[in-house]
N, C-alpha and C positions, 0 to 999 in steps of 0.2 A: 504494500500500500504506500506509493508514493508519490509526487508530487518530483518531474522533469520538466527540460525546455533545452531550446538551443537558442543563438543568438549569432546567428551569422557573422553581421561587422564587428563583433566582438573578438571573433571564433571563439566560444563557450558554449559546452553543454554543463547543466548542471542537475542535480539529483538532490530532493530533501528525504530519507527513506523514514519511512513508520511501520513500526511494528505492532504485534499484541502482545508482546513478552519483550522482557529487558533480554539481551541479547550482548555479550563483545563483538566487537568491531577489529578487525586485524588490515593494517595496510599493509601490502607486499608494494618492497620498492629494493627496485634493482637498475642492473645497466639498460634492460630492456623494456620495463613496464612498469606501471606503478597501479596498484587497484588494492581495493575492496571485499573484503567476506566476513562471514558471520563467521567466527572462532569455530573450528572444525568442519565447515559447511565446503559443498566438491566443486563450487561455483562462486564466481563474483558478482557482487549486484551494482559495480562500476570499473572502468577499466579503459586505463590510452595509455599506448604504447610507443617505441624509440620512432616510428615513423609517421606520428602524430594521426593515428586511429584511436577513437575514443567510443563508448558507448555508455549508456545510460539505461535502466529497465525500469518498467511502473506493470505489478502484476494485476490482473484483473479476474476476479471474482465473482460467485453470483451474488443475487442481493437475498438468497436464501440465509448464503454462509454469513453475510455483512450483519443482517439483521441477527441474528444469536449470538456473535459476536458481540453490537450492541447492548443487547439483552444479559450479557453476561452468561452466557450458558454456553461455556467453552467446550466441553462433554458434547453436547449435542454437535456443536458446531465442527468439531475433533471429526466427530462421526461423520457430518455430511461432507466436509473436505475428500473427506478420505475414500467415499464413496461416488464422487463429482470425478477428482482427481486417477481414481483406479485406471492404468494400464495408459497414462497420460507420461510425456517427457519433459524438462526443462529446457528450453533452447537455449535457458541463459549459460547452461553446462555447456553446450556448444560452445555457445561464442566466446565462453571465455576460456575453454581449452586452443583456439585460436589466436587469443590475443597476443602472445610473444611476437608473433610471424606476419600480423595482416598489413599489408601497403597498400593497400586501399581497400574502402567498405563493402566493393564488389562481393568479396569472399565473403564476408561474412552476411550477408544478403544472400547469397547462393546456398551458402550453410542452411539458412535456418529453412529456406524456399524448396529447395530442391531437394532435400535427405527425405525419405519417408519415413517420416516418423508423427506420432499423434501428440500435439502440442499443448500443454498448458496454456493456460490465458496468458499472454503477455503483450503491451508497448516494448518493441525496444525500440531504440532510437540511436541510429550510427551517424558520425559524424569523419568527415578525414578533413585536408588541405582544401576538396575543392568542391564539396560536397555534402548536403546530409539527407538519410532516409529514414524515415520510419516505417516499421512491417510489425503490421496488428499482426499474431500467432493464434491460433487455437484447433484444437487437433489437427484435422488435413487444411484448412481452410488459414491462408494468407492473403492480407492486402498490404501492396505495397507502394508507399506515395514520398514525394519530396515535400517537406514543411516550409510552410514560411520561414524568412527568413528571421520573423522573430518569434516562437509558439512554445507553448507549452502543453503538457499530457500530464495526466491524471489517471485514474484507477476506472475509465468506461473505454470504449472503443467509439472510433467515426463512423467506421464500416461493416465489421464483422456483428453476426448474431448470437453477442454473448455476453453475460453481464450485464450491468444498470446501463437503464435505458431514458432514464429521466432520473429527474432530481428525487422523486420518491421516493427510485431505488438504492440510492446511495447520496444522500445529501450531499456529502465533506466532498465527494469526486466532480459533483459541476462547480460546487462553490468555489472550490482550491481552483478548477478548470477557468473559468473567471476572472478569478482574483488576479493569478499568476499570469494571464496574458495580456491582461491590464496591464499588469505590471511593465513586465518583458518588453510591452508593445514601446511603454514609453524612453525606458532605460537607452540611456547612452553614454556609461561608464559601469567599469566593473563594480563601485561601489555602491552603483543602485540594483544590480545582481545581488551582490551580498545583501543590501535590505530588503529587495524582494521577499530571500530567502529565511530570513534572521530578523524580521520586523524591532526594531525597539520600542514604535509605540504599540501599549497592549492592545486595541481593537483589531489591527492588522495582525499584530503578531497569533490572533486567534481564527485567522482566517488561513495560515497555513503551517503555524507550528501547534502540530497538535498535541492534547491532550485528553486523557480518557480511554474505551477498551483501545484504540490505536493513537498510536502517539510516537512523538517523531525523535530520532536515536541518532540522528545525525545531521547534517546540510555539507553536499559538494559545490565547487566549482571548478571544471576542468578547461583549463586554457590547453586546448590541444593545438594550438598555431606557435605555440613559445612553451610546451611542453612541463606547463605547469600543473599543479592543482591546489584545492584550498579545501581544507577539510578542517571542519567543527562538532566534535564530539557532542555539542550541549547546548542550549540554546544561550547559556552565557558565559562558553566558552567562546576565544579568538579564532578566527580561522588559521591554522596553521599553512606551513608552505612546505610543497614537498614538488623538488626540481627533476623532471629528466634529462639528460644528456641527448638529442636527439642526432638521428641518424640522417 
């Protein structure tokens, strides 16, 4: 459950991730990649690499699982995941077993498009030097489009038939969908990225850092043109800097 975007003249993609359980955060940073995972987890849920390929994920759910979730009936909710999800894959395992090697997003667009395999809900959102796409996922069925050059995603789909489909079925997913491309649309420095993400005043700040059964465990910002990123563990935490060497 997260809250993404890109930012073309910026080149930024950025990711705020939420979960429903507290969760560690592990950055691997090396000569080749710098990313993201949940402490022991076989997948990143962000990642840009020495040739400035970057991606971003926001998973998408039904508003069966949302709503118990809400309700606090994690049990129930455990069960219907787990029954929604049966004989389902992560494309995010894909792509991020790719990411040491990818020189452009082609590949990884071809990955998730082309393998057969039956997909979980997922936005991802690839970005390179000259380009970015986004490919809604869910079992056989992929849509694949180029974003504006300033847009943000949230926890529904544009195109696919799967998940909230109005604001009924998942409030926080159009609100944040909103919010954040208000935002995005106006921003033209990376410091209005960072408050985008990291609001200081509290009205704003409850329109994307969340609080309650999901609630937000992180904010990125990946400068894939100068092979930076900016990562904040907290909501009053600083953003830290964490540099690639690029290729």
């Amino acid at each position: 459950m997260c809250t993404i975007g890109y930012h073309k003249d910026l080149g930024l993609i950025l990711k705020n991730r939420d979960k429903t359980s507290t969760i560690t955060e592990e950055i691997i940073h090396n000569d080749r990649f710098i990313a993201c995972r949940s402490s022991g987890a076989d997948y990143c849920s962000w990642g840009m690499n020495a040739f400035g390929c970057a991606f971003v994920t926001a998973a998408i759910n039904t508003p069966q699982w949302t709503q118990l979730v809400y309700d606090g009936n994690m049990s129930a909710a455990d069960q219907v995941l787990s029954q929604e999800t049966a004989s389902l894959s992560n494309p995010v395992a894909v792509v991020s077993s790719l990411l040491p090697d990818v020189r452009q997003i082609d590949t990884w667009i071809e990955a998730v498009t082309s393998r057969p395999f039956l997909s979980l809900g997922y936005n991802l959102l690839f970005a390179d030097r000259n380009r970015a796409v986004i490919v809604e996922s869910f079992r056989n069925e992929r849509h694949v489009r180029e974003p504006e050059h300033r847009t943000a995603i949230t926890n529904h789909f544009q195109y696919l038939n799967h998940g909230p489909k109005a604001p009924d079925d998942y409030l926080s997913s159009f609100r944040r969908y909103e919010y954040a491309n208000k935002l995005i649309s106006a921003a033209s420095r990376e410091s209005d990225i960072f408050q985008m993400l990291k609001p200081d005043e509290p009205q704003q700040r409850q329109m994307i850092w969340r609080e309650g059964p999901f609630f937000t465990i992180s904010s990125t910002v990946i400068d894939f043109l100068h092979g930076q990123v900016y990562y904040a563990g907290g909501i009053d935490e600083s953003y830290g800097l964490f540099v690639l060497n690029k290729t």
